[in-house]
N, C-alpha and C positions, 0 to 999 in steps of 0.2 A: 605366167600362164593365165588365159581368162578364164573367166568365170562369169557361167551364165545369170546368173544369180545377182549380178552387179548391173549398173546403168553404167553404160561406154559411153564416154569422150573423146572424141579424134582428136589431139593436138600435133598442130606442125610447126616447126620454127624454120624461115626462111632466112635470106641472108642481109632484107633491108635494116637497115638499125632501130634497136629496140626490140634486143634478145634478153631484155629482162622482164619483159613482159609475157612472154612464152615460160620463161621459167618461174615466176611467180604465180603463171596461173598452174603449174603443174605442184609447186610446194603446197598452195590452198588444197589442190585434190586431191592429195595424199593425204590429205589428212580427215578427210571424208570417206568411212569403210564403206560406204555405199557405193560410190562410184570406182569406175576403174579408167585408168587414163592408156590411148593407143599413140605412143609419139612416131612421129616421125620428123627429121632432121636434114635439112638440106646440108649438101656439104658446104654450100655460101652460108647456110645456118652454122653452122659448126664455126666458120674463121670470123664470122660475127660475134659470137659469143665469145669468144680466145680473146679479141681485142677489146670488147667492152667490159665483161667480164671476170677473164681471166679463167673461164672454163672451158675443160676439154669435153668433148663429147661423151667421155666414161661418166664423168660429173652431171650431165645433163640427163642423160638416160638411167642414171640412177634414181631418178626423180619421177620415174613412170612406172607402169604395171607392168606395161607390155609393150615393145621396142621393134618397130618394121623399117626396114631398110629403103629411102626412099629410091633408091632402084627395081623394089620389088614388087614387081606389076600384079606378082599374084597372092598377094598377103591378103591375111583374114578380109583387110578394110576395104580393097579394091573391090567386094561386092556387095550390092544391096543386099544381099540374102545374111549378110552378118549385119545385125541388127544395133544401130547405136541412137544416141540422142544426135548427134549431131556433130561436128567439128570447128573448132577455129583455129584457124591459123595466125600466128601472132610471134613476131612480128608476118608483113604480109608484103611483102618487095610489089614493086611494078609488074617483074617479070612471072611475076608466080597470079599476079592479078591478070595480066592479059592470057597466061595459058587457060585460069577458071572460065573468063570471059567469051575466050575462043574456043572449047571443050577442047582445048590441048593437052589429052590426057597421056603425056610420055615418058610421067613420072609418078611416083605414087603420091605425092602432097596433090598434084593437079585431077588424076585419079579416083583418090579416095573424096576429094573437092567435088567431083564431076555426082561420083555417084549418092552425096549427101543430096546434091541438088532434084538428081533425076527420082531419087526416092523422096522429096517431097521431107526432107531432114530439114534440121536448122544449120546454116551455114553464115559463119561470123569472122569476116577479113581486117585485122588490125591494119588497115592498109598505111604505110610508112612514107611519103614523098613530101617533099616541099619546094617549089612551088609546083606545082600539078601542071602536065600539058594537056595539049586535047584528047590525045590518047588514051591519058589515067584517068580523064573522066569520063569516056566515050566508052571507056572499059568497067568503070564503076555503074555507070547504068546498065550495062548489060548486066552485071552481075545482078542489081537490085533487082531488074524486070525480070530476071529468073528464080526470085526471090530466096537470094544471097545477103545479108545484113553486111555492107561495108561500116566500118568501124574505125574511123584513125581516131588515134589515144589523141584526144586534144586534152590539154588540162583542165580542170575545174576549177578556179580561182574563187567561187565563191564559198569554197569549203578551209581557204586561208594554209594550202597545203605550206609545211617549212624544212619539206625534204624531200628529195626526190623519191623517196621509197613512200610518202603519202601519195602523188601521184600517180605513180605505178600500180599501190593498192588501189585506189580510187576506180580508176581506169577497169582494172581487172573486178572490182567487184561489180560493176557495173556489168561487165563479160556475163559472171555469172549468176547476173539476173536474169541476163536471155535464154537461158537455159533453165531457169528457177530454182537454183541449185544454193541454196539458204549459206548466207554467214555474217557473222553479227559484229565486225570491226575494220572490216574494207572500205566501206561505204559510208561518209557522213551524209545522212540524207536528207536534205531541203524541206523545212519545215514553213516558209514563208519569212518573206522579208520581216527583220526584227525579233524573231526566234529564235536563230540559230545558237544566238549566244548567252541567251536567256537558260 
């Protein structure tokens, strides 16, 4: 149940690869009494996570505050009159960037997406492809000039990651800097050449 009393997070996990990244950003904010997290799960989110991770959707939604059905056009999130910080969606497919892009709003990730934007929220897409065609980039400008923050998790190599679970942290702490959402071990942070190891 929410609680007005808490700072809301929209998170959504779509079905591009790189459903550990939606789920690791929702393990950080559980662990943050302050905030409250609103997921939503595409069902390509769901058989994404089964095959990389080995979780079921009970598993994932377990990991949230408060759970809306990406069918459901009229959950809390689908209006600016419910009040959050903002949303990312993470990971963030092709298909769920060109719905943001085109206000394709016929789902609740594209939706609750649309109306972070129209209120003037913060909106941050893990966006997931390799190599890009013209369309995922001709989709990614639109998002930016509606001022949407695209985001693909690229690695940081000058932080000497030697797991993939540095990376993942990395990435996500990063997330939730955009947001200013304080944590003190995600993030090795770039001190200038020759200090880092000092």
């Amino acid at each position: 149940m929410s609680r007005p009393d808490r700072k809301r997070l929209i998170v959504a996990i779509t079905g591009a690869s790189g459903a550990i990244y939606g789920v690791r950003l929702l393990e950080q904010l559980r662990d943050l009494p302050e905030w409250e997290t609103h997921l939503i799960v595409s069902a390509a989110g769901v058989l994404t996570a089964a095959e990389e991770l080995n979780l079921k959707r009970a598993d994932i939604e377990a990991l949230a505050d408060v759970v809306h059905n990406a069918k459901d056009i009229g959950a809390a999130v689908s209006s600016g009159s419910f009040r959050t910080a903002g949303m990312v969606i993470a990971p963030c497919s092709m298909k769920t960037l060109a719905e943001v892009a085109h206000g394709m709003a016929d789902n609740l990730v594209s939706r609750a997406a649309d109306v972070v934007l129209k209120e003037r929220r913060r909106l941050v897409l893990l966006a997931r492809e390799t190599p890009l065609n013209l369309a995922h980039l001709r989709n990614m400008t639109a998002v930016t000039e509606m001022g949407g923050i695209v985001f693909p998790p690229v690695p940081a190599f000058y932080t000497r990651p030697s797991s993939i679970d540095d990376v993942v942290n990395h990435t996500v702490g990063r997330v939730l800097d955009l947001f200013e959402i304080d944590h003190t071990h995600l993030v090795r942070r770039w001190q200038g050449l020759g200090v880092q190891d000092q």
